[in-house]
N, C-alpha and C positions, 0 to 999 in steps of 0.2 A: 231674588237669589243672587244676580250679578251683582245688584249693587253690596250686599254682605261680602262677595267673596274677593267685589273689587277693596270695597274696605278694609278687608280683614291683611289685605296685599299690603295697602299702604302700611298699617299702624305696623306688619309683619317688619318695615326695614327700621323701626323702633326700639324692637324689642316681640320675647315671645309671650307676654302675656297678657298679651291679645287676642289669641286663640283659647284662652278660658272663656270668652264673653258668650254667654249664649247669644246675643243678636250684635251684631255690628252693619251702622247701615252709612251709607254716602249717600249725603248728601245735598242741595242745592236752588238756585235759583240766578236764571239770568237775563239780567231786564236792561233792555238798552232804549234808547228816544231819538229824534231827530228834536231840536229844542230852540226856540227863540225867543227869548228874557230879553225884558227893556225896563230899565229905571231912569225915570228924567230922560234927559236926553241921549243915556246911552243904552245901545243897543248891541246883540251877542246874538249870533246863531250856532249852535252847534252839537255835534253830536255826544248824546252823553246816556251815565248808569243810572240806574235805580231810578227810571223816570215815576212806576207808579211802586213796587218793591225791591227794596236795598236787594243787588245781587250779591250774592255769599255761595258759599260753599262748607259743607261742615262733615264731622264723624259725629254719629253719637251710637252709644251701645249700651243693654243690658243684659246683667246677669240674675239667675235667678239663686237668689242665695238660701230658698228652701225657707220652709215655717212661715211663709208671706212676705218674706224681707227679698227687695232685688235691692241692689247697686248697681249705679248708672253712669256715665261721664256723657259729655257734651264740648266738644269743639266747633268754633262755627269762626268762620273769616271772611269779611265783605270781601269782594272784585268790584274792581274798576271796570268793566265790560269795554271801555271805550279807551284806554289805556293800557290793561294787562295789567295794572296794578294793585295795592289793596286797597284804594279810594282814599275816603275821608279818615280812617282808622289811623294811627300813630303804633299800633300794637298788630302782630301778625291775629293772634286768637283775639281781636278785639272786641268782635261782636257780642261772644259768651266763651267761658271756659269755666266750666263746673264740672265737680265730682258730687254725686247723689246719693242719699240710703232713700228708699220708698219702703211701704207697709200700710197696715190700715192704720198709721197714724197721721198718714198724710205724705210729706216730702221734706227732706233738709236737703240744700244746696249749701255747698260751699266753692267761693270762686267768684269770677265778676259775670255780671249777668245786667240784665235790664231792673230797673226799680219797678218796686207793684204800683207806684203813683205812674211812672210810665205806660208800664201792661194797661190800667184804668183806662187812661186816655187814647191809648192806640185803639181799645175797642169804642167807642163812641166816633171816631174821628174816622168817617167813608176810606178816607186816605191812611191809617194807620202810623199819622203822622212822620208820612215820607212823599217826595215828590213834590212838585208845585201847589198840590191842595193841603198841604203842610200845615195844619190848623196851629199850629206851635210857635209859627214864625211870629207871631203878635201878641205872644203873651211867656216866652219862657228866658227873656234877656232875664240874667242873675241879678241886676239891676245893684252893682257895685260890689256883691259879695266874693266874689272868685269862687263861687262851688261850680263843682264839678258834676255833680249828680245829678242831675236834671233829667238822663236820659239813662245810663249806667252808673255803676259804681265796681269799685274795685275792691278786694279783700273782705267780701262780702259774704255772710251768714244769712240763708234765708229760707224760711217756712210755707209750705201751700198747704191749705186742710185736704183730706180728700173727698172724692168724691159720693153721692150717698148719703147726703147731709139733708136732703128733702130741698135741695137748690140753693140752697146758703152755703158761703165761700168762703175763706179766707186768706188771706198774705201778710206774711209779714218780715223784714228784713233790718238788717244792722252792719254797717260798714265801718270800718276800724281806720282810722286816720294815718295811722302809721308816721306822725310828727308831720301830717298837713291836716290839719282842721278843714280846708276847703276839700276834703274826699269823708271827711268822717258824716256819717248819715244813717236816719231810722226811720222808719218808713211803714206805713202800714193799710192795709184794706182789706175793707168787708162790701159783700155783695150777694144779691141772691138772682139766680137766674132759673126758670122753667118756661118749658113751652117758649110763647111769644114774648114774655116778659124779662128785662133784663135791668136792675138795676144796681147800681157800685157808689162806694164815698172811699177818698182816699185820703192819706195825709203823708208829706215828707217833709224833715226838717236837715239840714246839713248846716253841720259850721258848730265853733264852739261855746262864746260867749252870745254874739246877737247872731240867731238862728234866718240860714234862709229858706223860707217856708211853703212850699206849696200843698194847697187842699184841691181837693175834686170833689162834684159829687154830680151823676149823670145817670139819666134812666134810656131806654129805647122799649118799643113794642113792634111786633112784626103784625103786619097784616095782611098776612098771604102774599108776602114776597115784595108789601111796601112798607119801609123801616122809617116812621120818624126816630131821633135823639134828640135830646137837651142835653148839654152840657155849661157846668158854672165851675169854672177854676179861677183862685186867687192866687198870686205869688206876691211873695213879701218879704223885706228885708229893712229892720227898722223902721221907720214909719213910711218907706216906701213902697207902695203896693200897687199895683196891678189884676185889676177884675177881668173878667173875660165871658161872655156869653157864645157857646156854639149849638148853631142850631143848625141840625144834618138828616138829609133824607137820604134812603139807597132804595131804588126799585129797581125789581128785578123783569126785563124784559125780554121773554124769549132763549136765546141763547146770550143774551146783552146782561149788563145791567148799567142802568144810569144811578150816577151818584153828584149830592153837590152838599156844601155846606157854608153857611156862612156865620163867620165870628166878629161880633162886638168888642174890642177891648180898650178899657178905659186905665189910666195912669191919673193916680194922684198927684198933690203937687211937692212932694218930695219926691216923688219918682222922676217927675219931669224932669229934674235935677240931673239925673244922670244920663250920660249922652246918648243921643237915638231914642229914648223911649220917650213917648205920649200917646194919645189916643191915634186908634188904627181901626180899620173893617178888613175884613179879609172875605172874599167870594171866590168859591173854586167851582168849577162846575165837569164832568166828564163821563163818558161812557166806555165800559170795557165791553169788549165782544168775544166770547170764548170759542174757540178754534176749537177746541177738546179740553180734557179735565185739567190738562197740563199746560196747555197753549193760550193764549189770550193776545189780541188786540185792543190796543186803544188811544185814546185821545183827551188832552184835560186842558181847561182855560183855566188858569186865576189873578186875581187882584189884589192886589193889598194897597188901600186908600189909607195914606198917610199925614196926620193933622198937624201942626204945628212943628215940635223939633223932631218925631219919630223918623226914625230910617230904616223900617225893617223893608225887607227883601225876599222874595220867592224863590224858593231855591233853585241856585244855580243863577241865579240874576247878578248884576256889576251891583256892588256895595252903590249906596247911594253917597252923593256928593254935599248934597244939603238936606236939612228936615223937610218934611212935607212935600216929597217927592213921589207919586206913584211909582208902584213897581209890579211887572205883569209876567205873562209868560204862556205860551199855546204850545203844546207839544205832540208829538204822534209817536207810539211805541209798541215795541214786540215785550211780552215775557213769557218764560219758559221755566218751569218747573220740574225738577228731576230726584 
């Protein structure tokens, strides 16, 4: 109830039709690390955000607009926890900004949000593809294309089926270029998940003439609180491609859980071509400890083994100086969900 009525405060010096919403909520996430990243020979300690979840802060609300139809919005804006500022973002609302109709026919968004090829691999990926077990970091270079969408897109139209479908899913989205081709993107995924069993295939293409392309396709099975995944993602751009193998465990221990994954990825030799990318291993390994539902502890090592001309980087690591440079990183962190 506070958080609605702290929300309904803010959007109040906006404007008043905000108090139409039947729900309005605030809300958050704040994740901060003590961190020390080495590539080659250079080394970095410091404190920093979103060591295992990007910190944000967001509104989002629904109304019920009768006969089974609500309309929804969504605001959501990283923090820099370690800075006060909005981090990695270029945009205040960068994380998402959508307006929603829901019903039994599923969901339309309109607004910039995350891609469903994204959504796929955050779930497969222990780390949700953020922090130092960043499964992404070795396989999501655009590899010369300049798109943009890899992780977001902007001026985006996007579908989710609902649920009640007997554990089959769907997404699907389209992003409008607006006189850049490297934003314009379509995007699509199916998946079925019940009980212990979860599996997804996705696909996105961005760009107008030679397409940059990446596919997914990844299953996981829970086994009483021990999760394997497989994951196989390609990205491709002309005859330059990039394979990838992740293979990820999460078990849950106690009040703990241990998680690690590690990824394979291979660069053909037109991709080698373009600067930084070749064949890499990535190893993360870490444990979170839950204080309560909201609170969490934890800790994460990882590696990215670098072959020939690749320079990828753990995040928050120094850019590498030459190819075939390890790059690592041990962290210890608070999060806190609100």
């Amino acid at each position: 109830m506070k958080k609605a009525l702290i929300a309904l405060a803010v959007l109040g010096l906006t404007g008043g039709a905000a108090v139409a919403q039947s729900s309005v909520t605030l809300f958050g996430v704040i994740d901060a690390d003590m961190k020390y990243v080495k590539t080659g020979d250079l080394k970095l300690k410091k404190l920093d955000s979103s060591g295992l979840s990007t910190s944000r802060f967001g509104v989002k609300g629904v109304e019920d607009l009768g006969g089974g139809l609500k309309a929804g919005f969504w605001l959501e804006s990283e923090v820099g926890v370690d800075k006060g500022d909005t981090g990695s973002q270029s945009a205040f609302w960068g994380r998402r900004s959508t307006v929603s109709l829901m019903g039994d026919f599923g969901e339309i968004r309109l607004g910039r949000y995350k891609t469903a090829t994204k959504l796929h691999i955050e779930d497969f990926d222990p780390y949700a593809a953020t922090g130092l077990g960043d499964v992404t970091k070795v396989f999501s270079n655009g590899l010369g294309s300049g798109a943009t969408t890899f992780s977001r897109a902007d001026n985006m139209v996007s579908y989710e089926t609902p649920s009640g479908l007997g554990g089959f899913y769907g997404a699907a989205d389209i992003a409008a270029g607006e006189g850049n081709n490297n934003n314009k993107e379509q995007d699509v995924r199916l998946g079925y998940k019940d009980g212990p069993i979860h599996v997804s295939a996705a696909f996105s293409s961005t760009g107008a003439n030679t397409k940059y392309k990446v596919s997914s396709v990844a299953g996981s099975y829970d086994f009483s609180g021990i999760k394997p995944a497989l994951m196989y993602t390609t990205t491709k751009f002309g005859s330059a491609e990039i394979k990838a193998v992740t293979a990820a465990l999460t078990w849950s221990l106690g009040q703990g859980q241990l998680q690690t994954s590690y990824t394979d990825s291979k660069a053909n030799d037109a991709a080698r071509l373009v600067s930084g990318v070749d064949n890499a291993k990535l190893f993360a390994i870490g444990y979170i400890y839950s204080l309560s539902k909201r609170t969490s502890l934890y800790t994460t090592f990882s590696q990215i083994d670098n072959n020939g001309g690749a320079k990828y980087v753990v995040s928050g690591a120094p850019a590498a100086t030459a190819g075939g440079q390890k790059s690592s990183g041990f962290d210890v962190g608070m999060r806190h969900s609100f």
